[in-house]
C-alpha positions in Angstrom: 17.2 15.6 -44.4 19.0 13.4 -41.7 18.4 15.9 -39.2 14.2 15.9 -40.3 15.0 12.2 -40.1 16.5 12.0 -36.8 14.0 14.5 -35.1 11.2 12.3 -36.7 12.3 9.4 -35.2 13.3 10.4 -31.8 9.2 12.0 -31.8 8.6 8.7 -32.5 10.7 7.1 -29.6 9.3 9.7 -27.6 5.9 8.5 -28.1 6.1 5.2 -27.6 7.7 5.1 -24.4 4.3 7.4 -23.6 2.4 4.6 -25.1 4.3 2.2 -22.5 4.2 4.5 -19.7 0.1 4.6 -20.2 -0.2 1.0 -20.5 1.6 -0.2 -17.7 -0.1 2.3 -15.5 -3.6 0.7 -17.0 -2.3 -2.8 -16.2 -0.6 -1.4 -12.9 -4.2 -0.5 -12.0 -5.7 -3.8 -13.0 -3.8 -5.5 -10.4 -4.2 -3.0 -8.3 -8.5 -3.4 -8.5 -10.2 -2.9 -5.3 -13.2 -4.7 -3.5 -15.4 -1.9 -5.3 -13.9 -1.4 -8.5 -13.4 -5.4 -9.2 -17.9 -6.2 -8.2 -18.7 -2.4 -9.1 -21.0 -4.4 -12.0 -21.9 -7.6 -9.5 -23.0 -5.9 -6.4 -21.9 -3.4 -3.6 -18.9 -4.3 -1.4 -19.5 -2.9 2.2 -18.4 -2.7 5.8 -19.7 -2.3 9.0 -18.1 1.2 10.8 -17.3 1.1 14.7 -17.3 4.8 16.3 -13.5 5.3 15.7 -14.0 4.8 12.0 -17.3 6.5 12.0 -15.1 9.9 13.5 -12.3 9.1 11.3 -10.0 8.6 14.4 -7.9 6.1 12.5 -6.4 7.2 9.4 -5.7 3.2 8.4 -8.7 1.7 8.6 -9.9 5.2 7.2 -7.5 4.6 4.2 -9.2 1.0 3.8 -12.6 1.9 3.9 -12.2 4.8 1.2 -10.4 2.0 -1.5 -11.9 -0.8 -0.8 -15.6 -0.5 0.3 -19.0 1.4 -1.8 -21.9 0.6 1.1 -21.8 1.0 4.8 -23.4 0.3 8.0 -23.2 1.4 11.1 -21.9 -1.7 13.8 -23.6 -0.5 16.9 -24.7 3.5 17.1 -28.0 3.1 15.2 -29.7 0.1 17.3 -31.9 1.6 19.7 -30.0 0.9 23.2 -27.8 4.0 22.0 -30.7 5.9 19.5 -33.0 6.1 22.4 -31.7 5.0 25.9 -34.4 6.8 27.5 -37.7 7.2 26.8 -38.0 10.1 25.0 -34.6 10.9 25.0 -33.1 10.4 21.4 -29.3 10.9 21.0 -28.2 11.1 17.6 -24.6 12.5 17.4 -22.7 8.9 16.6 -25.5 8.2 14.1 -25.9 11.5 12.3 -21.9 11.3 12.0 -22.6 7.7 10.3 -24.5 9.5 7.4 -22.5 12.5 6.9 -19.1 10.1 6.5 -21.5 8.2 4.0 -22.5 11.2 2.0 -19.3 13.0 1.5 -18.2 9.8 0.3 -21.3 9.0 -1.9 -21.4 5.6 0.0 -24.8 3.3 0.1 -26.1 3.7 3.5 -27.8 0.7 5.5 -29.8 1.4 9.2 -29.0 -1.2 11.3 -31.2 -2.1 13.0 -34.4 -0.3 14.4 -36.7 -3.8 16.3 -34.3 -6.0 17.9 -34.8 -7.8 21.1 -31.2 -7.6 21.7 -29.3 -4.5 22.6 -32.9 -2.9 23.1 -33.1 -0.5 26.3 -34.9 -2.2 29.3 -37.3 0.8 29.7 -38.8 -0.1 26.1 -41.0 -3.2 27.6 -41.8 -1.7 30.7 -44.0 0.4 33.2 -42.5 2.7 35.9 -43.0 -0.1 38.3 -40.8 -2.9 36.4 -44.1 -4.9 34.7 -44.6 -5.5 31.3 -46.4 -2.9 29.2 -49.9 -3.1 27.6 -50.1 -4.3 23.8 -50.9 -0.8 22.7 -48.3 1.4 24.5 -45.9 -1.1 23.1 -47.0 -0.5 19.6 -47.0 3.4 20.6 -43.6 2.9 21.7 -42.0 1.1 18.7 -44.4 3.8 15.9 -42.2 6.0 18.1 -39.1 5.1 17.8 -39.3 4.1 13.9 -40.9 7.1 12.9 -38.3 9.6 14.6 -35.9 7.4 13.5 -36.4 6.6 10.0 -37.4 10.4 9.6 -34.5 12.1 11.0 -32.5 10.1 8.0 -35.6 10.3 5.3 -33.7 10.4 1.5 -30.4 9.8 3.4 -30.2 6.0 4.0 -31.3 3.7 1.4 -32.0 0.9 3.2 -33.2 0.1 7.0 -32.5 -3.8 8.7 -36.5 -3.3 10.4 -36.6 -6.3 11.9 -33.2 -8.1 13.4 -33.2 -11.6 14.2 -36.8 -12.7 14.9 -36.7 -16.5 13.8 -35.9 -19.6 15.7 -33.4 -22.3 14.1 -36.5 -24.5 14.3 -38.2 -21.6 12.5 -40.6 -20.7 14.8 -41.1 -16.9 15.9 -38.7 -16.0 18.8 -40.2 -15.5 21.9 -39.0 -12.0 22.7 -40.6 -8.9 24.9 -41.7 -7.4 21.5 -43.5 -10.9 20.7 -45.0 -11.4 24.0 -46.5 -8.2 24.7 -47.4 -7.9 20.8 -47.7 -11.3 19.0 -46.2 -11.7 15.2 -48.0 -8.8 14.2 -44.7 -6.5 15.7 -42.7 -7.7 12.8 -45.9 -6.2 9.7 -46.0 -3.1 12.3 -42.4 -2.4 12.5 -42.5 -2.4 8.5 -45.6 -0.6 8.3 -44.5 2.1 10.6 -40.7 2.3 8.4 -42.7 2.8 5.1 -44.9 5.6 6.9 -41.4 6.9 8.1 -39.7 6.9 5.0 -41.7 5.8 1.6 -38.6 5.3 -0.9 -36.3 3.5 1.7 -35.7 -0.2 1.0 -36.9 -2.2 4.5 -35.4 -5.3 5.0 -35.3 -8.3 7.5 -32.0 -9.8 9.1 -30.8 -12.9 10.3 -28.3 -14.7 11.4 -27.9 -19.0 10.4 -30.3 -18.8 7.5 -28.8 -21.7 5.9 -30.4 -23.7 8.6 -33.6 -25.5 7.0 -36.1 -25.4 9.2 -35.3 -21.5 9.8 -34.6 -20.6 6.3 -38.4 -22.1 5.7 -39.8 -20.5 8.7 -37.9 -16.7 7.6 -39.9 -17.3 3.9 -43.0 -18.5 5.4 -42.6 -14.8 7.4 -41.6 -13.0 4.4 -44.4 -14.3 2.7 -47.4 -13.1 5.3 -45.9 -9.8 5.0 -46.3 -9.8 1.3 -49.8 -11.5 1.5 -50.5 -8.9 3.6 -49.9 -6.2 1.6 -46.7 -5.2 3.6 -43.7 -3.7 1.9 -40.2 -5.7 2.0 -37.7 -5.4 -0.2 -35.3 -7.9 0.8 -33.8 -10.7 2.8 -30.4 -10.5 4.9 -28.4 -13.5 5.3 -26.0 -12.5 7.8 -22.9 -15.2 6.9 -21.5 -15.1 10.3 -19.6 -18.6 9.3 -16.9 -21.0 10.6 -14.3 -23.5 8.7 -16.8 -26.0 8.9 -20.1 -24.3 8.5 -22.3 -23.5 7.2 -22.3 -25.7 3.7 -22.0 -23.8 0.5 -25.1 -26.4 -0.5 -27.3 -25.2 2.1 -25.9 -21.5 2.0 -26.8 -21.8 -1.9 -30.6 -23.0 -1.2 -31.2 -20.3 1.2 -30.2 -17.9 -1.7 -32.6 -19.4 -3.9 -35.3 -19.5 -1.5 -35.4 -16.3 -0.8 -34.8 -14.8 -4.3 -37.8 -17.1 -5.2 -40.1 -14.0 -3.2 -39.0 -11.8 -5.5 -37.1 -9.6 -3.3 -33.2 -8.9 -3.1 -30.9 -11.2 -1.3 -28.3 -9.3 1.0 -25.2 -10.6 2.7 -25.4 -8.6 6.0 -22.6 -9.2 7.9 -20.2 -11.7 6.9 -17.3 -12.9 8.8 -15.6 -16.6 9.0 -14.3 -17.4 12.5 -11.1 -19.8 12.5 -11.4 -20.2 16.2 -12.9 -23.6 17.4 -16.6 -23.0 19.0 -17.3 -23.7 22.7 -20.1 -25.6 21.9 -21.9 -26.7 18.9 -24.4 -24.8 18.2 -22.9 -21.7 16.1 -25.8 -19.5 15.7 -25.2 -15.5 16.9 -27.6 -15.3 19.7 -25.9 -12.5 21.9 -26.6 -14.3 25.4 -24.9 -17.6 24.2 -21.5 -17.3 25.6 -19.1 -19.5 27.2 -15.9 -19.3 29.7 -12.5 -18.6 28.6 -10.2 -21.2 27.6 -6.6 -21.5 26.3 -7.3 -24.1 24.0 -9.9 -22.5 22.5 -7.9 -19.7 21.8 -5.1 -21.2 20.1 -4.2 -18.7 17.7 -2.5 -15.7 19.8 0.5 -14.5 17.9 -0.6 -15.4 14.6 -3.0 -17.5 12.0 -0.6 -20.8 11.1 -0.1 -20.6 7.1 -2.1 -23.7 6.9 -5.4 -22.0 9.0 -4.9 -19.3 6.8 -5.2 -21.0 3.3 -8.5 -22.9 4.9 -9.9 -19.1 5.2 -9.0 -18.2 2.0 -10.3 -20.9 0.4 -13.6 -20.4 2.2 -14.2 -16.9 1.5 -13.5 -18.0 -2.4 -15.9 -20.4 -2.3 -18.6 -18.0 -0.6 -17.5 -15.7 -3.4 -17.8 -18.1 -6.2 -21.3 -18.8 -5.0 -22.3 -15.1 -4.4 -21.1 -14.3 -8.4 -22.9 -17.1 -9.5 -25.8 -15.3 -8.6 -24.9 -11.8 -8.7 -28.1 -11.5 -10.5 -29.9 -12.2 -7.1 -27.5 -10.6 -4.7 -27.5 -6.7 -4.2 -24.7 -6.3 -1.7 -21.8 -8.1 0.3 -21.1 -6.4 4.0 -18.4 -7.5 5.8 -18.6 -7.2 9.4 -15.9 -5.2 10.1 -13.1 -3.7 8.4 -9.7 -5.6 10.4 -9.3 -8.6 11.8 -8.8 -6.1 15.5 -12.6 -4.5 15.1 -14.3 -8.0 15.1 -16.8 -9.0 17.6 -15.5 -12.7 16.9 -13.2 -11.7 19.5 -15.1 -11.1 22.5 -17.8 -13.6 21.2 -18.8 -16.5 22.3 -15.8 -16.0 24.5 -14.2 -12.9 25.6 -10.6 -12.3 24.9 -10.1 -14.8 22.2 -7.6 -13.7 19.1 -9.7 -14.1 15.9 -8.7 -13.7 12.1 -12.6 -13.3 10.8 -11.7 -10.6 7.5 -10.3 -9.9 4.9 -7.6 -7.4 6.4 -5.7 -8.2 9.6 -4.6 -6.4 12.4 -2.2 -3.7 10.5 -5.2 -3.3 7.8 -3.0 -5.3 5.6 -4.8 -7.4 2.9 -4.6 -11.5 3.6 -3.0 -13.5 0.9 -5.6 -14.6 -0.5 -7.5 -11.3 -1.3 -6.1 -11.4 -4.6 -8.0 -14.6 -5.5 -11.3 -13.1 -4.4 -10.4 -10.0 -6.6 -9.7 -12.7 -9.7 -12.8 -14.0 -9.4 -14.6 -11.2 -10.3 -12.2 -10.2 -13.0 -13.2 -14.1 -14.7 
């Protein structure tokens, strides 16, 4: 009997040290959530892929992207100075590389971007003697580009940024080539010619200071001829490129609402928070608006001072907070970048500047206070 006792009662022992084992492991992994697993029910996480990650030439940021991130989008690769540098002459290698690492990892898949006057080949607006094209062969040229574009990736990527960047701060149209030779009627075409492309692909619009006013108002009053119109768009991209000081969580918050209002998805493009001071101050993300290098505009070299680095925390927490209170609004969160070494926030507005713009740093180590964005969600 003692010996049926004792074997009964080491069993016993046995299994609850299992029992332990199992639940520390559950609440190992708890605190252990990633980006994706910790807003899998808010919205996707993503991050914007330069070619090395793209070609999986760096096992670290590789590593980072697998945990951490569910969407993608491609930094540079897809915008059409690199799809098309010539006419007629489409080059697809980095891009169809883009979609492959997104579908053997069951990732969401954004094209950026296919009409942008920036980073748009020179040939695009003109004749073989230099001078602007007529109205129609630039329409001819942009059905061109969009529809082998678009239909090359046709069920692949979910969701294409059409138009890039086509609104004023003042929130009047930009006067780029595509404008110019075309009028406001490239932004409808652009969409028109995407949905011909590629029916079931979400089309989108993209832009950078959107909690500006006057541009948020002019980007709805946009969105809203497109719908009058009969024109498909399925949603609004606020890209978030912030600073310490801007933009307000107040203003940030309206432009949400604003836009949800039209009744299509909010997206958070291509977030990053600069801790660098700004050369001047305006802060939008016009490409051409750069300035000289200074040493006293780059004053964080070696490293981000503890006190910088609890300012970025707290305002990536606070753009959190505000993107979970309405979760029901927001469809995705893109970082623009993966480290702190990847951003463009280092080369601009000033080249050669040491930036700490993400949530990983230079090692792909996570900041201290990516546990507090992580608790957020779990609340």
């Amino acid at each position: 009997m003692n010996i049926v006792k004792t074997i009964i009662l080491a069993g016993i022992a046995t299994w609850s040290i299992g029992c332990t084992s199992t639940n520390s492991q559950v609440t190992q992994k708890k605190e252990a959530a990633t980006f994706k697993e910790a807003y899998a029910d808010r919205f996707y996480i993503g991050t914007a892929l330069n070619l090395e990650q793209i070609w999986e030439r760096n096992p670290v940021a590789e590593k980072v992207v697998q945990e951490q991130f569910n969407s993608i989008v491609a930094e540079n690769c897809m915008k059409s100075m690199f799809m098309q540098p010539r006419e007629g002459e489409f080059y697809f290698k980095d891009a169809d590389q883009f979609v492959a690492y997104g579908e053997k990892r069951n990732m969401h898949m954004v094209g950026h971007t296919l009409i942008w006057h920036s980073q748009a080949p020179r040939w695009f607006f003109t004749d073989k003697e230099g001078k602007d094209v007529s109205r129609e062969v630039m329409i001819e040229r942009m059905r061109n580009h969009i529809h082998t574009v678009v239909s090359r990736y046709k069920g692949r990527v979910h969701g294409w940024d059409v138009v890039n960047e086509a609104i004023l701060d003042n929130g009047e149209y930009r006067k780029s080539k595509f404008y110019e030779i075309i009028g406001e009627e490239f932004i409808p075409l652009a969409f028109q010619f995407a949905k011909e492309a590629d029916p079931e692909a979400e089309l989108y619009y993209n832009d950078y200071s959107t909690a500006i006013p006057a541009k948020r108002k002019g980007i709805v009053e946009m969105a809203k001829k497109l719908q009058a119109a009969g024109i498909k768009i399925d949603g609004l991209g606020m890209q978030e490129h912030h600073g310490l000081t801007h933009a307000s969580i107040e203003e940030t918050e309206q432009t949400i609402l604003d836009f949800a209002a039209l009744g299509v998805k909010v997206m958070v493009t291509e977030m990053d928070i600069s801790v660098l001071p700004h050369a001047r101050r305006h802060v939008g993300a016009e490409l051409t608006d750069t300035a000289a290098y200074k040493q006293t505009l780059d004053p964080y070299q070696e490293e981000l001072p503890e006190g910088k680095m609890h300012e970025l925390g707290q305002r990536y927490v606070d753009f959190f907070k505000l993107y979970l209170k309405h979760q029901d609004k927001i469809s995705r969160v893109t970082l623009w970048g993966v480290g702190d070494a990847d951003s463009w926030k280092n080369n601009w507005p000033i080249e050669g500047r040491t930036d700490y713009p993400l949530l990983f740093d230079r090692n792909y180590e996570p900041k201290p206070f990516v546990t507090d964005i992580l608790d957020l969600a779990k609340k």
